[in-house]
C-alpha positions as CSV (number, residue, x, y, z in Angstrom):
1,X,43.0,8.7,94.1
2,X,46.1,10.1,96.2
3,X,47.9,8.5,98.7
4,X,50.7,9.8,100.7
5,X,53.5,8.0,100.9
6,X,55.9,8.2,103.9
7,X,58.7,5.7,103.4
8,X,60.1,3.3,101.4
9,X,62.0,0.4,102.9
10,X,63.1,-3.0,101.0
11,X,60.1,-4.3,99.6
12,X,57.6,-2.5,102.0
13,X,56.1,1.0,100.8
14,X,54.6,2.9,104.6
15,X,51.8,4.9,103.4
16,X,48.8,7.0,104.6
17,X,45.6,5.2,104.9
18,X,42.6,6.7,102.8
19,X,40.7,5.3,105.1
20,X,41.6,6.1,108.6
21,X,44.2,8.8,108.3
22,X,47.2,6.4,109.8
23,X,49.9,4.6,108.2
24,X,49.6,1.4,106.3
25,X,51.9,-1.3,105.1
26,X,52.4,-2.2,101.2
27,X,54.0,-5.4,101.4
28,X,53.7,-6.0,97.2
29,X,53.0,-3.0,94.9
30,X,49.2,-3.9,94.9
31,X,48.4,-5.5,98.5
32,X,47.7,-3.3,101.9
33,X,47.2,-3.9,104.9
34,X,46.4,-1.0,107.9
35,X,47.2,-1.9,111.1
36,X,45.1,1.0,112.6
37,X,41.6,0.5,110.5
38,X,42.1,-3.5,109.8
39,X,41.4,-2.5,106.0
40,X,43.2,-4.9,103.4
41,X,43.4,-6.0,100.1
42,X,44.3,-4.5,96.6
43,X,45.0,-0.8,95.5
44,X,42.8,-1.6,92.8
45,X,39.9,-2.4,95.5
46,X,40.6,1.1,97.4
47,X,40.5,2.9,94.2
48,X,37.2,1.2,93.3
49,X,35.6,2.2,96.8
50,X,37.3,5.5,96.9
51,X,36.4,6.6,93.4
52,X,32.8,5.9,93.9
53,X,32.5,6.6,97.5
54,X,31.3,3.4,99.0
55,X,32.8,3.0,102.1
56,X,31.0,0.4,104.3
57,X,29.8,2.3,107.3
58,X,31.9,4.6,109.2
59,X,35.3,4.1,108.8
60,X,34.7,0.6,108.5
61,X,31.8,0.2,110.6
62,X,28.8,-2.1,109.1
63,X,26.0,0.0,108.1
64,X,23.6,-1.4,110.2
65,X,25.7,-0.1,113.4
66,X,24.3,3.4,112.6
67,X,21.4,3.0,115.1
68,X,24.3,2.2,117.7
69,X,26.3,4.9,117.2
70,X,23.3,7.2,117.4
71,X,22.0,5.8,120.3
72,X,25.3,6.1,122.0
73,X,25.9,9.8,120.8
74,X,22.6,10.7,122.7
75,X,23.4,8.5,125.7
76,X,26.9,10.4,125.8
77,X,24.6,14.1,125.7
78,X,22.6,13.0,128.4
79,X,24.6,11.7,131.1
80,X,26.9,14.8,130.3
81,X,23.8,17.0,130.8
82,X,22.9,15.0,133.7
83,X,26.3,15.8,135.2
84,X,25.6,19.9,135.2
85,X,23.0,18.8,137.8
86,X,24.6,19.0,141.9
87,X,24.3,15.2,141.9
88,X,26.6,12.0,143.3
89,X,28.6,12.7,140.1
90,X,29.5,16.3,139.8
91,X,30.8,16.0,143.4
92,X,32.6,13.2,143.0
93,X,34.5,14.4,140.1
94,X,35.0,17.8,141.9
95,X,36.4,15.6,144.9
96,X,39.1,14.1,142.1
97,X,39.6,17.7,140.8
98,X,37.9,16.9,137.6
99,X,37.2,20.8,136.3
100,X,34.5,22.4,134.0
101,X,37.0,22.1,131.5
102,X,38.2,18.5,131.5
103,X,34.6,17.4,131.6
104,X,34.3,19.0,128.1
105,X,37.1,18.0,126.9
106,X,36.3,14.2,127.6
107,X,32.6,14.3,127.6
108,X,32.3,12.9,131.4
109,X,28.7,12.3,132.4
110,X,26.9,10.5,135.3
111,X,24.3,7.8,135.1
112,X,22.0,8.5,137.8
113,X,20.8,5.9,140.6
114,X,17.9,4.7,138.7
115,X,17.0,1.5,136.7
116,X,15.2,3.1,134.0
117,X,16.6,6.5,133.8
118,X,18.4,6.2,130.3
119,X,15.5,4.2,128.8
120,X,12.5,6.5,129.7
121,X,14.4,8.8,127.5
122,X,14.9,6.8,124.4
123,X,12.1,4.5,124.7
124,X,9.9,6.6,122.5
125,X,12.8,7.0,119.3
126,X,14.5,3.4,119.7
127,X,13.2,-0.1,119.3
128,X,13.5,-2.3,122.3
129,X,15.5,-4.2,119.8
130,X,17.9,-1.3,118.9
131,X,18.2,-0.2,122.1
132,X,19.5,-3.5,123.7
133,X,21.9,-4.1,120.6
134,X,23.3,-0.9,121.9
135,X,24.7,-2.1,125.1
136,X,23.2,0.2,127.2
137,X,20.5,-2.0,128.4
138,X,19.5,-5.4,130.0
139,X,16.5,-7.5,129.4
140,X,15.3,-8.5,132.8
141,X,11.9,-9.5,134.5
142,X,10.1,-6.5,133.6
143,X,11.3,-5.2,130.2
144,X,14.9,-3.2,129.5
145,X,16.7,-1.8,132.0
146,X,19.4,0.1,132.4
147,X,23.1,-1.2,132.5
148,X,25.3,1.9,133.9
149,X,23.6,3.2,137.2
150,X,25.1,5.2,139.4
151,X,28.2,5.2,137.9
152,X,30.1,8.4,136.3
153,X,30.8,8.0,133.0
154,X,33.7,8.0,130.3
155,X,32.3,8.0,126.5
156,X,35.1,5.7,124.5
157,X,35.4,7.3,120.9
158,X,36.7,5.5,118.0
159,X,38.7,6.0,115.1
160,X,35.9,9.1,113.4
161,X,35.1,10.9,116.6
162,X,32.0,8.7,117.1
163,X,30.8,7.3,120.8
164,X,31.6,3.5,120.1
165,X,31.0,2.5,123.8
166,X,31.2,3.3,127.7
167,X,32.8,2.9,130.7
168,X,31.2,3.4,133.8
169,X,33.2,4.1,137.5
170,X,31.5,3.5,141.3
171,X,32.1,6.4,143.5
172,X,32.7,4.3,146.2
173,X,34.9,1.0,146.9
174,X,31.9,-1.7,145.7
175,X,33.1,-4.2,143.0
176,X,33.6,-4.0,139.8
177,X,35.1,-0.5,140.2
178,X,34.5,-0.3,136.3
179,X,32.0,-2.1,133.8
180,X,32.4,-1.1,130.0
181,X,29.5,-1.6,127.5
182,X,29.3,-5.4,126.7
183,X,31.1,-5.9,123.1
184,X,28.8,-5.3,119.6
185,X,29.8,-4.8,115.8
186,X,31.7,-1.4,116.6
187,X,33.1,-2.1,120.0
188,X,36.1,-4.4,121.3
189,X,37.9,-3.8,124.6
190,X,40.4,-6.3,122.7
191,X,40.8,-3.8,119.5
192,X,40.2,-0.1,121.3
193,X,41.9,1.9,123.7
194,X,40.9,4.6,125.6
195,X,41.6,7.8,124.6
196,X,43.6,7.1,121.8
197,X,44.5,10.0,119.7
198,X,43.3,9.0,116.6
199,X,42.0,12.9,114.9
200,X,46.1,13.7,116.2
201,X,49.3,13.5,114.2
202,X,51.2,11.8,116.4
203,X,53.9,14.2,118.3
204,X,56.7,12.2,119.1
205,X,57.3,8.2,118.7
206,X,56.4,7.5,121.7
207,X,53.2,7.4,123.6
208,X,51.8,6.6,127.0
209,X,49.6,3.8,127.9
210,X,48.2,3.5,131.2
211,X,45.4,1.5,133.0
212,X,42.4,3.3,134.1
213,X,40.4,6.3,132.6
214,X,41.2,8.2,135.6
215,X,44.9,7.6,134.8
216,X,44.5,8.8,131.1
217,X,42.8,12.0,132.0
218,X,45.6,13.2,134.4
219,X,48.3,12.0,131.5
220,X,46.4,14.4,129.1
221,X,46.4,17.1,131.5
222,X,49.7,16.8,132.2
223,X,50.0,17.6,128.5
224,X,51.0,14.2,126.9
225,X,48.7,13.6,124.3
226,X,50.3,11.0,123.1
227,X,48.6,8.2,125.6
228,X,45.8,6.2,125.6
229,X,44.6,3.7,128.5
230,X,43.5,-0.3,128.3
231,X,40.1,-1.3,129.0
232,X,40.1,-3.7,131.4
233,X,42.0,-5.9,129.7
234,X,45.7,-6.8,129.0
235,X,47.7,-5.4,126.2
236,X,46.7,-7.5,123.0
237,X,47.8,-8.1,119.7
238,X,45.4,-5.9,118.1
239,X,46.4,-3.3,120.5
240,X,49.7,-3.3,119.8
241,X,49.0,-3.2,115.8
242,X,47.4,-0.7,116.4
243,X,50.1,1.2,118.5
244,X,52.8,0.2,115.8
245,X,50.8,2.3,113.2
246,X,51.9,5.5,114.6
247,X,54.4,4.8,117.4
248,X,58.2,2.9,117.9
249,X,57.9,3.0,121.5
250,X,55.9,2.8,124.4
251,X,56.1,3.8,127.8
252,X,54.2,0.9,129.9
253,X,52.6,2.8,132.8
254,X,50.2,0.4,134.6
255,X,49.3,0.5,138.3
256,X,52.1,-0.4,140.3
257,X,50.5,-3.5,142.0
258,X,50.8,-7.3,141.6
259,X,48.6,-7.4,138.7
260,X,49.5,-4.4,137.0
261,X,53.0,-5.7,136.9
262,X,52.2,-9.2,135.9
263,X,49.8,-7.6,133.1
264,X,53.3,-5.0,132.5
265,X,55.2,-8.9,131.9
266,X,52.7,-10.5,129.7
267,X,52.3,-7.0,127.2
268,X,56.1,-6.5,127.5
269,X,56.0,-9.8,124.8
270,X,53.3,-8.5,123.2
271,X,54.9,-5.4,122.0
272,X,57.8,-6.5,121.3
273,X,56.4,-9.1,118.7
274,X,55.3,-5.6,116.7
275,X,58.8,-4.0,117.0
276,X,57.8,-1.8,120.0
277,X,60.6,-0.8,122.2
278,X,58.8,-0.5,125.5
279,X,60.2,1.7,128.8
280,X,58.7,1.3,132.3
281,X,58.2,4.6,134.6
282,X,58.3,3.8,138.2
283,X,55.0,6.2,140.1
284,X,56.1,4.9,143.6
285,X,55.1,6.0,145.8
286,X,51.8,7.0,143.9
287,X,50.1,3.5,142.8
288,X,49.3,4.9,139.5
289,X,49.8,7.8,137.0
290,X,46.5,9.9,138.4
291,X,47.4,9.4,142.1
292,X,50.9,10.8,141.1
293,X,49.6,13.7,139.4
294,X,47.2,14.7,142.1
295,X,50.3,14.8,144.9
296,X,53.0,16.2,142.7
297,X,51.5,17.8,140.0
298,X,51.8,17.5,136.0
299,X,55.6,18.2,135.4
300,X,56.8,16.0,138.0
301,X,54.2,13.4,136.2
302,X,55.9,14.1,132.7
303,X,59.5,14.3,134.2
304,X,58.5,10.9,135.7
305,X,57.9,9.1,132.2
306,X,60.7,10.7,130.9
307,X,63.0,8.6,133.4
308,X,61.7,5.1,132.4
309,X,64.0,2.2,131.9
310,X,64.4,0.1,129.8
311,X,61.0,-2.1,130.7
312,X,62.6,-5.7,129.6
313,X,65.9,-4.5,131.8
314,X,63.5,-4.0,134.7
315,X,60.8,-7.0,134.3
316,X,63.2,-9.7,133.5
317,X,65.3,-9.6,136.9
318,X,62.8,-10.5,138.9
319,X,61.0,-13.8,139.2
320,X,58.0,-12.6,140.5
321,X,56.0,-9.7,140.5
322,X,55.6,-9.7,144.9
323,X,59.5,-9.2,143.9
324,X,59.8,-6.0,142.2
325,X,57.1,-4.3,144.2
326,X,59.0,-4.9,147.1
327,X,62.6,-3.4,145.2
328,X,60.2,-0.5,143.4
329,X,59.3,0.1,147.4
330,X,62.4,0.3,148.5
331,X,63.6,2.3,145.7
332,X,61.3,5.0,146.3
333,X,62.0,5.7,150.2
């Protein structure tokens, strides 16, 4: 067994996980501990498992989570062949310049208007019970239905390239504009972020996290790969482990409301507990990182980011978040 190591630092080796491909933290000779993969314990253990091949699961994942990650692979196919169809979906997404090629890259998809669309399709090769561990379905009156409908789609990928979950959008202004799959054994909106470049070496210290999928595409496209986008949920402490495997800073680019910059407060701590430098970009007048690209374009977006200050500098002036939207207002006429 290799294992590449990176730097040395006091009593703390930083190493290349076996496992996941990221960095991981020798605080004793014999004791890891990845932030990226949650993997610990001896190098005696990891040479054991290595040696003979006995991984548990996919990267990690229990064994018996195959049948999710199966199910969800051929949920991801067909709401992205569902999508090639002139539907509610493809338009919308052409109405948000979503092209050809950026619904390849991310695997978009639309989930039709119908309660029993995705299930008539995997009802013959799935057990009811399979197929409602998956998170794709809810047991009401009748039998299984399905949970995304009439929503377009964003397949959430985790740290092997397999579909771990979904998030679903409304084309319209109905509430909630996004639902995710409900939480299982390979899923956590607490532990995964959208878009996170996991098969990537990172390419700079730095990377971009943002609030909506929406946001995240346009980032990408813009040509920052290094980004990733929250699920619907604040910053946690297993997100910003996971951050601090690859990255020293961040650039907190959340929508530039009330909540987004109370949620920009309460992550600022976060961060900082994992030795994350964070910077704040201000998108005013755009709301948010997507709505910015779509009016100015993607330099302007990246030149944008590139400006942030100093987020702690910026947050900790004002007493209230009402407050710095109003000065972010003003400093943007």
């Amino acid at each position: 067994m290799q294992i590449k190591i990176k730097a040395r630092e006091n009593n703390i080796t930083e190493c290349e996980c076996p496992f996941c491909g990221s960095n991981m933290m020798f605080v004793k000779d014999d004791v890891f501990s990845c932030f990226a993969c949650g993997k610990s314990g001896s190098l005696n253990e990891i040479k054991n498992i290595l040696t003979h091949n006995i991984k548990p699961g996919l990267f990690g994942y229990p064994e018996d989570a195959k049948i999710i990650l199966e199910i969800n692979e051929k949920a991801a196919m067909l709401y992205y062949e569902n999508l090639k169809e002139k539907n509610a979906g493809s338009s919308y997404f052409k109405k948000r310049g979503i092209r050809k090629e950026d619904v390849d890259r991310f695997g978009l998809g639309y989930a039709p208007d119908n309660f029993t669309w995705l299930y008539d399709k995997l009802k013959s090769e799935y057990s009811k019970e399979d197929l409602e561990k998956s998170g794709l379905f809810r047991q009401g009156k009748y039998g299984l239905y399905d949970f995304f409908r009439n929503r377009v789609m964003f397949p959430i990928f985790g740290y092997d390239g397999s579909v771990i979950a979904f998030g679903g959008r409304v084309m319209d202004d109905s509430k909630p504009k996004y639902i995710n799959s409900s939480e299982n054994e390979i899923f956590s909106k607490h532990e995964n972020l959208y878009g996170f470049p996991y098969d990537e070496k990172p390419k700079s210290e730095s990377i971009f996290i943002c609030e909506g999928y929406m946001d995240l595409i346009a980032v990408k496209k813009a040509g920052i790969s290094d980004s990733a986008a929250v699920l619907g949920t604040a910053l946690t402490k297993d997100h910003a482990r996971l951050i601090a495997s690859r990255y020293r800073h961040v650039y907190l680019g959340l929508d530039s409301d009330a909540a987004g910059i109370n949620a920009m407060k309460r992550s600022l701590r976060t961060l900082h507990a994992y030795g994350l430098s964070v910077s704040v970009p201000e998108f005013m007048p755009a709301k948010d990182p997507d709505e910015f690209y779509q009016k100015y374009g993607g330099e302007k977006l990246k030149k944008r980011i590139e400006k942030a200050k100093n987020a702690e500098r910026v947050l900790s002036k004002y007493a209230d978040a009402n407050t710095l939207l109003d000065v972010l207002l003003q400093s943007a006429k």
